[in-house]
MDTraj code that builds the backbone (N, CA, C; nanometers):
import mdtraj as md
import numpy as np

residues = "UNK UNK UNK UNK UNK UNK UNK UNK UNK UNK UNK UNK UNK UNK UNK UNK UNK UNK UNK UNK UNK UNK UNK UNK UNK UNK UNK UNK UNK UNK UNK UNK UNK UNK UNK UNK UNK UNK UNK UNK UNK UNK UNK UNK UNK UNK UNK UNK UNK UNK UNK UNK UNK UNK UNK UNK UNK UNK UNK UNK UNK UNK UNK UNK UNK UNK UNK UNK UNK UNK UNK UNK UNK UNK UNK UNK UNK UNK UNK UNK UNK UNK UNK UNK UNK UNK UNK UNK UNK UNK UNK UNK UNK UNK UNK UNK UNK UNK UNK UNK UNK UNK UNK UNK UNK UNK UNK UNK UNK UNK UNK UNK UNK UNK UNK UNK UNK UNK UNK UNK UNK UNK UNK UNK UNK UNK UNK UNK UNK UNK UNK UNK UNK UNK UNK UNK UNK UNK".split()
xyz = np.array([
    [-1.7067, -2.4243, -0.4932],
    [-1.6970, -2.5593, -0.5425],
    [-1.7082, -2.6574, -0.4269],
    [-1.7941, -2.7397, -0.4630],
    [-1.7613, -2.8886, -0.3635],
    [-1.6403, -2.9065, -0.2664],
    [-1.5953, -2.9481, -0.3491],
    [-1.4433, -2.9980, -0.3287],
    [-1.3448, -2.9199, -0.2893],
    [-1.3517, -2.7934, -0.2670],
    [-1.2851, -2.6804, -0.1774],
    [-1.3911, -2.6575, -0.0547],
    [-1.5419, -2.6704, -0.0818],
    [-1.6121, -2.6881, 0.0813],
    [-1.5475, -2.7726, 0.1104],
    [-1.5525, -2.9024, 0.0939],
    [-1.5119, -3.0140, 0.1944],
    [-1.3951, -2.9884, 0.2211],
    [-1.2977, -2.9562, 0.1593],
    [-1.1419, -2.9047, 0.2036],
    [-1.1681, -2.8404, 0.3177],
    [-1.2214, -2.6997, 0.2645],
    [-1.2319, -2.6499, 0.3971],
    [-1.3366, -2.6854, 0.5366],
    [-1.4273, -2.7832, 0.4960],
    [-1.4517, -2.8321, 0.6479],
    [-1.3030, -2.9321, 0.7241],
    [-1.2663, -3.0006, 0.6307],
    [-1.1531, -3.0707, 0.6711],
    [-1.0821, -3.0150, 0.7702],
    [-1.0041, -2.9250, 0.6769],
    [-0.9358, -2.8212, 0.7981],
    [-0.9243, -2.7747, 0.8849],
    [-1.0692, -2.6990, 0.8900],
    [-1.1447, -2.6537, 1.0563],
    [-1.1597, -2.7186, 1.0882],
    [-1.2123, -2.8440, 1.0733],
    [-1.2183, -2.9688, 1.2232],
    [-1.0839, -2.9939, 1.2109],
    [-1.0051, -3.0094, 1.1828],
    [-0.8924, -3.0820, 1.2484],
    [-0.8211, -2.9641, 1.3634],
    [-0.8582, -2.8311, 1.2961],
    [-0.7931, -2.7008, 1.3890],
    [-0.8767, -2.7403, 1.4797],
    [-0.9931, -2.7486, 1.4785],
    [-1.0420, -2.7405, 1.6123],
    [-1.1094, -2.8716, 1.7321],
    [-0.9897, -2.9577, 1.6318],
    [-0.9568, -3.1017, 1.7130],
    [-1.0711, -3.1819, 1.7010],
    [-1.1474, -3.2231, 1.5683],
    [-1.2268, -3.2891, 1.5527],
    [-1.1398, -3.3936, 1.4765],
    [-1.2041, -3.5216, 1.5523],
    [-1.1074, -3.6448, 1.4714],
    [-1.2064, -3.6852, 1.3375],
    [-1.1936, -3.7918, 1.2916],
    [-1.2777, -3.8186, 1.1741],
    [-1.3997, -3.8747, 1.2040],
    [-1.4026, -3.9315, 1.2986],
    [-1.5420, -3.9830, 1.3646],
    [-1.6565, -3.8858, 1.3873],
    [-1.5661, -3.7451, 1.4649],
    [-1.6388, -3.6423, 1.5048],
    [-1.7013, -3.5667, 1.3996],
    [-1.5750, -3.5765, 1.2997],
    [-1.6076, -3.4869, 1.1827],
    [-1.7433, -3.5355, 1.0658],
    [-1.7215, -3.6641, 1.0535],
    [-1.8740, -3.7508, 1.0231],
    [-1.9733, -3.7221, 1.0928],
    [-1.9569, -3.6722, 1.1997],
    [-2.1474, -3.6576, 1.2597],
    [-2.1607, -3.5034, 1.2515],
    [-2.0847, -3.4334, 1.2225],
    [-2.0869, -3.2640, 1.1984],
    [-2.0841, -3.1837, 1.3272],
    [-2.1327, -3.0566, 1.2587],
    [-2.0529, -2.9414, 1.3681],
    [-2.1827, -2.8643, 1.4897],
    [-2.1666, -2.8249, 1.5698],
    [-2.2406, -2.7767, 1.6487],
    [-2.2815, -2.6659, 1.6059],
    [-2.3647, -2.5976, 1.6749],
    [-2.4566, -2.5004, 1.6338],
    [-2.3271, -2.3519, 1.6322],
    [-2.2278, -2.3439, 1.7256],
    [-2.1567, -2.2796, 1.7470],
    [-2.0365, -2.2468, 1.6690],
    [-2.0062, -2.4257, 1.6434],
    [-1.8707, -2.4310, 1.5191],
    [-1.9169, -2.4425, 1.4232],
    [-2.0471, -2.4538, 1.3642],
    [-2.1116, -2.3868, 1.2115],
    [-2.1298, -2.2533, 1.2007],
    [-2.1612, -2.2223, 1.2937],
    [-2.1751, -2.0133, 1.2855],
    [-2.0011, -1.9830, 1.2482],
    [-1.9197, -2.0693, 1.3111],
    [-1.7600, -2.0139, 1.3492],
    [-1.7151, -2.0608, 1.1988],
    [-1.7450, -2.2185, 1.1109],
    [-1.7184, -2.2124, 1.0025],
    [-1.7629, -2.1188, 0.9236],
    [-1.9088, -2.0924, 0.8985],
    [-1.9243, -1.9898, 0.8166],
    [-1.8719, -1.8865, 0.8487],
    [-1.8812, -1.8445, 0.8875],
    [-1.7704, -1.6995, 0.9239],
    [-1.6743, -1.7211, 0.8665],
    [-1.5859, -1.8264, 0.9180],
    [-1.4858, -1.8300, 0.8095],
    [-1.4779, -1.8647, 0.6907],
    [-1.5516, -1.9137, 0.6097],
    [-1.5930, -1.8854, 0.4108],
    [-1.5697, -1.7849, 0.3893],
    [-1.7284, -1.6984, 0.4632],
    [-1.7272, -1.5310, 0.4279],
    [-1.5669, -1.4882, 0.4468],
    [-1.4932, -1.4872, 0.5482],
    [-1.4111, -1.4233, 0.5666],
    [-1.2954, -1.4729, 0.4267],
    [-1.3032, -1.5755, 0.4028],
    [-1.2029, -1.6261, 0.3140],
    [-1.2168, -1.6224, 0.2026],
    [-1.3408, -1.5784, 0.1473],
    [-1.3818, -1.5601, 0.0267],
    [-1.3869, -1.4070, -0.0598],
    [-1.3547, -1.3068, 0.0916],
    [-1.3334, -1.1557, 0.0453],
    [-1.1920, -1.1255, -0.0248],
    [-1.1902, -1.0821, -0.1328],
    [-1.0923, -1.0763, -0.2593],
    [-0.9639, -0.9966, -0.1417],
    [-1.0152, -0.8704, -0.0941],
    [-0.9093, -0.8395, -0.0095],
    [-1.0199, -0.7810, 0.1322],
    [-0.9406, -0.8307, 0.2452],
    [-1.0009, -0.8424, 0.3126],
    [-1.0295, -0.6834, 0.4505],
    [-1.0826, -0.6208, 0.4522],
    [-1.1166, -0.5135, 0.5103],
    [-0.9746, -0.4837, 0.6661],
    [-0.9897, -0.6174, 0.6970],
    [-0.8687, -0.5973, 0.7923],
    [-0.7316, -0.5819, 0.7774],
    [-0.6975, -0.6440, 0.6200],
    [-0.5941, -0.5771, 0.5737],
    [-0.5456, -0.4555, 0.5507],
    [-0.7047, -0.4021, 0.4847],
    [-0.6271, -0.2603, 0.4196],
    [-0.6417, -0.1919, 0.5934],
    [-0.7009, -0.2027, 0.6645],
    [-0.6860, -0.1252, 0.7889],
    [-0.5397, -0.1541, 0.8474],
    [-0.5105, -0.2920, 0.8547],
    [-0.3788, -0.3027, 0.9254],
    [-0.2438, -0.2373, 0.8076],
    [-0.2771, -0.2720, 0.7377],
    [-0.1832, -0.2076, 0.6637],
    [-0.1669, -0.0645, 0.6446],
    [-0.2577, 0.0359, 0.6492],
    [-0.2750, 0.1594, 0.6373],
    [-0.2371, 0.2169, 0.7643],
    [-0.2535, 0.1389, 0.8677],
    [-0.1990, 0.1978, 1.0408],
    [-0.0535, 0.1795, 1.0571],
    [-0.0348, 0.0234, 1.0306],
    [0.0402, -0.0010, 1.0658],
    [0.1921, -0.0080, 0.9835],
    [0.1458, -0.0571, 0.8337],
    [0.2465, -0.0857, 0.7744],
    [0.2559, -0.2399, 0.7165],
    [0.2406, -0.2782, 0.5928],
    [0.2496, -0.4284, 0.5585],
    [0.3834, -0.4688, 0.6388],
    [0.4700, -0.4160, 0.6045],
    [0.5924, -0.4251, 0.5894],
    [0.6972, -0.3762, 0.7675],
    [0.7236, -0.4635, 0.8342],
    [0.8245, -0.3997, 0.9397],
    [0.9701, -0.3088, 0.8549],
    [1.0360, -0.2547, 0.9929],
    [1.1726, -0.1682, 0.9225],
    [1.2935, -0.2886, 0.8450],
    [1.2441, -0.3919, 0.9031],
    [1.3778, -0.4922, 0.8684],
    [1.3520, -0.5783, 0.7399],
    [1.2362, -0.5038, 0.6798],
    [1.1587, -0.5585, 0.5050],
    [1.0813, -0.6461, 0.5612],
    [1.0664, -0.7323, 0.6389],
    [0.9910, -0.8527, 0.6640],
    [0.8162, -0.8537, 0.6736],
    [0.7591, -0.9026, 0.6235],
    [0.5744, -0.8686, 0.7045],
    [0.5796, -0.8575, 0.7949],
    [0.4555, -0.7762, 0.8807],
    [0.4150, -0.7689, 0.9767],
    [0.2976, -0.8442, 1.0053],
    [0.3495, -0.9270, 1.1164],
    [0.2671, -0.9941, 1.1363],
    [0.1630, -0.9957, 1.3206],
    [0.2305, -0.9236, 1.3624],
    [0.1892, -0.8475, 1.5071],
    [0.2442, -0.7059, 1.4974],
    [0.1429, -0.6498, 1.6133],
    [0.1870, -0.5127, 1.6294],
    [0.1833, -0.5154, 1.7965],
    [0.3042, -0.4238, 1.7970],
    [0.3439, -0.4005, 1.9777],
    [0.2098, -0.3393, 2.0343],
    [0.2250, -0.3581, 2.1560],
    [0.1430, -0.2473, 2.2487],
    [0.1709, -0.1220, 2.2462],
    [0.3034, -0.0853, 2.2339],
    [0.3072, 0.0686, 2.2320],
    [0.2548, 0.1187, 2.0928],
    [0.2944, 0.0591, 2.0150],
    [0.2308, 0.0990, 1.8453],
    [0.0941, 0.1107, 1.8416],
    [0.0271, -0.0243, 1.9135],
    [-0.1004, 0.0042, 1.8945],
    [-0.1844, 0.1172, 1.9500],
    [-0.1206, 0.1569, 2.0902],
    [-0.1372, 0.2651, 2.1395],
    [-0.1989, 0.3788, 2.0329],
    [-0.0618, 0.3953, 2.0270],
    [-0.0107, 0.5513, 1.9663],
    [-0.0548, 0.5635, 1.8509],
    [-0.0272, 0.4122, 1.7467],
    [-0.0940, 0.4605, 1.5679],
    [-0.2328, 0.4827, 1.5803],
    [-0.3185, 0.3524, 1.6785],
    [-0.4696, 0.3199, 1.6722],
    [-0.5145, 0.3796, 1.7447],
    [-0.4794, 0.3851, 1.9079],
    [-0.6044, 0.4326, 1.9718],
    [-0.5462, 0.5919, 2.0172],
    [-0.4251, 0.6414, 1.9904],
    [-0.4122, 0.7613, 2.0318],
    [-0.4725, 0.8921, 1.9002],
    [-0.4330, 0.8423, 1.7903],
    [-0.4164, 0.8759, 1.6492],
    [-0.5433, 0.8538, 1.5579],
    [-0.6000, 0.7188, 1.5569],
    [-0.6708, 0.7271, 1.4588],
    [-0.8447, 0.7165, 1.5602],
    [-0.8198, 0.6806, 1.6596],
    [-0.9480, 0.6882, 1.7443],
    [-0.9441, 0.7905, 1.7726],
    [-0.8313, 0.8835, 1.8064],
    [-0.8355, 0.9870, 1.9206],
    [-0.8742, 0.9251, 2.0914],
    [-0.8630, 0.8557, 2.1257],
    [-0.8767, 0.7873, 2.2539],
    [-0.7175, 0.8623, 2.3357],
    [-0.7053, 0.9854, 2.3360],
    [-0.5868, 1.0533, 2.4154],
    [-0.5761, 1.0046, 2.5522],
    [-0.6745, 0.9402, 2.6088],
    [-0.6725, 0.9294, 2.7654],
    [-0.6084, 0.7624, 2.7615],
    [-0.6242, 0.6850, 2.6527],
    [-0.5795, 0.5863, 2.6815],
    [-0.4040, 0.5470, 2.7280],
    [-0.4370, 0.3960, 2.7827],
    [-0.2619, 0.3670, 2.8642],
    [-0.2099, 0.2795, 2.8321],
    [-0.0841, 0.2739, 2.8337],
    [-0.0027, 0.1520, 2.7821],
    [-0.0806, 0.0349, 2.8806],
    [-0.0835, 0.0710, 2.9870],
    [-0.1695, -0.0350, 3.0835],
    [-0.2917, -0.1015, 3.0420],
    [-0.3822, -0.0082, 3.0043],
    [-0.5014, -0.0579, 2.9617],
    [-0.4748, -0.1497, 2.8019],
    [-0.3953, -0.0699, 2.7543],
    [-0.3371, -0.1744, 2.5898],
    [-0.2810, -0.3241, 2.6570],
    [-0.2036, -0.2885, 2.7652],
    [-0.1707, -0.4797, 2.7686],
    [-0.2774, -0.5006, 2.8429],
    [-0.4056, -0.4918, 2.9275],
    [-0.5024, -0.5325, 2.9786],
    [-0.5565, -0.6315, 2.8724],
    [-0.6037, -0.5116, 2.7580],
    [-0.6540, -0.5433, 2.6498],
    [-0.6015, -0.6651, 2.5729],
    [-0.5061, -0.6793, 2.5284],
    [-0.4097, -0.7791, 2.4862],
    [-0.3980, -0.8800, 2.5579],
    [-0.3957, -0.8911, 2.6685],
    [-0.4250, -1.0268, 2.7324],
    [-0.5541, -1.1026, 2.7509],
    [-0.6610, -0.9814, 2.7357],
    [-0.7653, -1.0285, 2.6805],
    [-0.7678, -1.0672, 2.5698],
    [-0.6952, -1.0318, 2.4776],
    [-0.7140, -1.0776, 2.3077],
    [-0.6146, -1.1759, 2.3087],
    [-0.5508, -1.2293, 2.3660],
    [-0.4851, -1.3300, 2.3304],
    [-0.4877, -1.4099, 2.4032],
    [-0.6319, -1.4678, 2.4939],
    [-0.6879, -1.5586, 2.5322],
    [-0.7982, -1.6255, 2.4271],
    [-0.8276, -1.5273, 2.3276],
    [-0.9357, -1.5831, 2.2609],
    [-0.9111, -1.7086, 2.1837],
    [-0.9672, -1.7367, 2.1639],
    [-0.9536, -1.8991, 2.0549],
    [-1.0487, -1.8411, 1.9302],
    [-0.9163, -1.8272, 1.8469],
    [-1.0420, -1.7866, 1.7307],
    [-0.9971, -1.9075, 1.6078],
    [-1.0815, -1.9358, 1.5401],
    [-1.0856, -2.1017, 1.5061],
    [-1.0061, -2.1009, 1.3929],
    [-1.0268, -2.0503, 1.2606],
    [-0.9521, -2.0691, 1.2007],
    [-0.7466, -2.0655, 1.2142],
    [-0.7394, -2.0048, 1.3867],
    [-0.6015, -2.0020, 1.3909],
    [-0.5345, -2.0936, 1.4559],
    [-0.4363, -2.1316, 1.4278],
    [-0.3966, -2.2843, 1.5117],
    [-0.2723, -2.2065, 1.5692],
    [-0.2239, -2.2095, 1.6709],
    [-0.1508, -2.1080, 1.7998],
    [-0.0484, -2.2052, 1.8793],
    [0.0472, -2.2736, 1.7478],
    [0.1553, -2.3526, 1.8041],
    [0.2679, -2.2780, 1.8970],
    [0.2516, -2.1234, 1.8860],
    [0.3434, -2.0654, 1.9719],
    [0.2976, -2.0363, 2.0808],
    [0.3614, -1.9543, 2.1922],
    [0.3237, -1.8596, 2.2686],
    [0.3027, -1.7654, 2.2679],
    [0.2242, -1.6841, 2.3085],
    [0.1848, -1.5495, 2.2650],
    [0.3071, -1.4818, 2.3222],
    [0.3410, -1.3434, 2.2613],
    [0.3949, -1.2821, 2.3057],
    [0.2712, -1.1588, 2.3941],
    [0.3266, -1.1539, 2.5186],
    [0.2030, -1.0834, 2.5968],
    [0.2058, -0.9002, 2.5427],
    [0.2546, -0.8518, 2.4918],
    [0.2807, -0.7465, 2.4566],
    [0.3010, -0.6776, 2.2994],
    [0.2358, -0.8221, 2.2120],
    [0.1851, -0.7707, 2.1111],
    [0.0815, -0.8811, 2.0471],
    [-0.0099, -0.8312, 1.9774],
    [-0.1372, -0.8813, 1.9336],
    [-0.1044, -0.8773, 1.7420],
    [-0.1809, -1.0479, 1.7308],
    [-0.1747, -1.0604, 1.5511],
    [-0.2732, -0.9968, 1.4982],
    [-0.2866, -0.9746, 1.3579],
    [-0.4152, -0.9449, 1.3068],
    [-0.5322, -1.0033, 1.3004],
    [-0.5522, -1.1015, 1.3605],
    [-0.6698, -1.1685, 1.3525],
    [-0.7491, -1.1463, 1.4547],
    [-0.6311, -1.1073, 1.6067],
    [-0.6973, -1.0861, 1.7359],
    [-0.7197, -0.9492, 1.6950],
    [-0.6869, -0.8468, 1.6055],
    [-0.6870, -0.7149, 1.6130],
    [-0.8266, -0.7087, 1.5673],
    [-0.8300, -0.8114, 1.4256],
    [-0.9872, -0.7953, 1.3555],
    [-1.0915, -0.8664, 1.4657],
    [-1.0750, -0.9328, 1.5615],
    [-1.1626, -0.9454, 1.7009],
    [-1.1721, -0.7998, 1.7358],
    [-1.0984, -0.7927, 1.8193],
    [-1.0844, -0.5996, 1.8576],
    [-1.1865, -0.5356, 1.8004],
    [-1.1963, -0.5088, 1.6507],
    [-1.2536, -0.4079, 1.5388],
    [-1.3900, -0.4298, 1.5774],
    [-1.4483, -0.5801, 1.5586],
    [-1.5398, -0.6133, 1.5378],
    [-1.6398, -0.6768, 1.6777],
    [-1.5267, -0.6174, 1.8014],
    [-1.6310, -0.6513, 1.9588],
    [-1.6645, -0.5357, 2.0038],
    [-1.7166, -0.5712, 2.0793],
    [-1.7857, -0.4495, 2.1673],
    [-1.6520, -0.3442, 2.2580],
    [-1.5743, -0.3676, 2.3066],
    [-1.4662, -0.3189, 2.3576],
    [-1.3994, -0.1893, 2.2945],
    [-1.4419, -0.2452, 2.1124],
    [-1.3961, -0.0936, 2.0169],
    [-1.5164, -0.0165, 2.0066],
    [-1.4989, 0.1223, 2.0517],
    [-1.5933, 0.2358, 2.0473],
    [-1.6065, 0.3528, 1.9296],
    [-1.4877, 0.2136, 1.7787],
    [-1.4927, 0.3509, 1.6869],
    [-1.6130, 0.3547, 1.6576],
    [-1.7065, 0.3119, 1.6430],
    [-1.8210, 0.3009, 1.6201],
    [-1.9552, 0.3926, 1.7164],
    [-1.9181, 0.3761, 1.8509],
    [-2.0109, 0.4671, 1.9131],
    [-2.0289, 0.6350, 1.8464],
])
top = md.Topology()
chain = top.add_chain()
for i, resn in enumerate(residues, 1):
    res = top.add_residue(resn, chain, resSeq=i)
    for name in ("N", "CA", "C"):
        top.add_atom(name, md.element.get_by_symbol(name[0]), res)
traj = md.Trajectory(xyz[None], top)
């Protein structure tokens, strides 16, 4: 519908600090690839990175609450020891990794906190899945 596009251009420019002036002359070649992406992504009934994070990890932490990050050691051990088989990997190389992923700016997320350096959200995880860095694919 119309009127949920324009919503959602609204939104993304303001996440990604477009004032209204800016937002009247439109988006760059870069933050139109980055909006569409995010439609597609928002428009999948359930979204592929769910059922993965959820199936590794668990919707749910021990204390009932969502999960909404997963530690470095977890990710280790559920993802890359377990379901990659990556046995040689290190807690070292997991926070390497993680500090790489939680430099990214990925647009639809607005990042009023601080990261915690030692665990990664699902959104940086579905980065992960979908860069070159993950070799489930090789």
């Amino acid at each position: 519908k119309r009127s949920e596009l324009k919503a959602s251009y609204e939104k993304f420019a303001k996440i990604i600090g477009l004032d209204s002036k800016a937002r009247r002359k439109g988006l760059s070649f870069e933050q139109c690839c980055t909006f569409l992406h995010k439609i597609k992504r928002d428009t999948w009934i359930v979204k592929p990175v769910n059922i993965i994070w959820n199936d590794l990890f668990g919707e749910f932490m021990n204390n009932g609450k969502q999960r909404t990050s997963v530690s470095d050691r977890t990710f280790l051990e559920k993802f890359l020891h377990k379901k990659q088989g990556q046995k040689n990997a290190t807690l070292e190389q997991v926070r390497e990794l993680f500090e790489r992923l939680n430099r990214l700016e990925i647009a639809h997320v607005a990042d009023s906190e601080p990261k915690d350096p030692f665990r990664i959200d699902k959104n940086r995880f579905e980065a992960y899945l979908l860069g070159r860095e993950n070799d489930a694919f090789d």
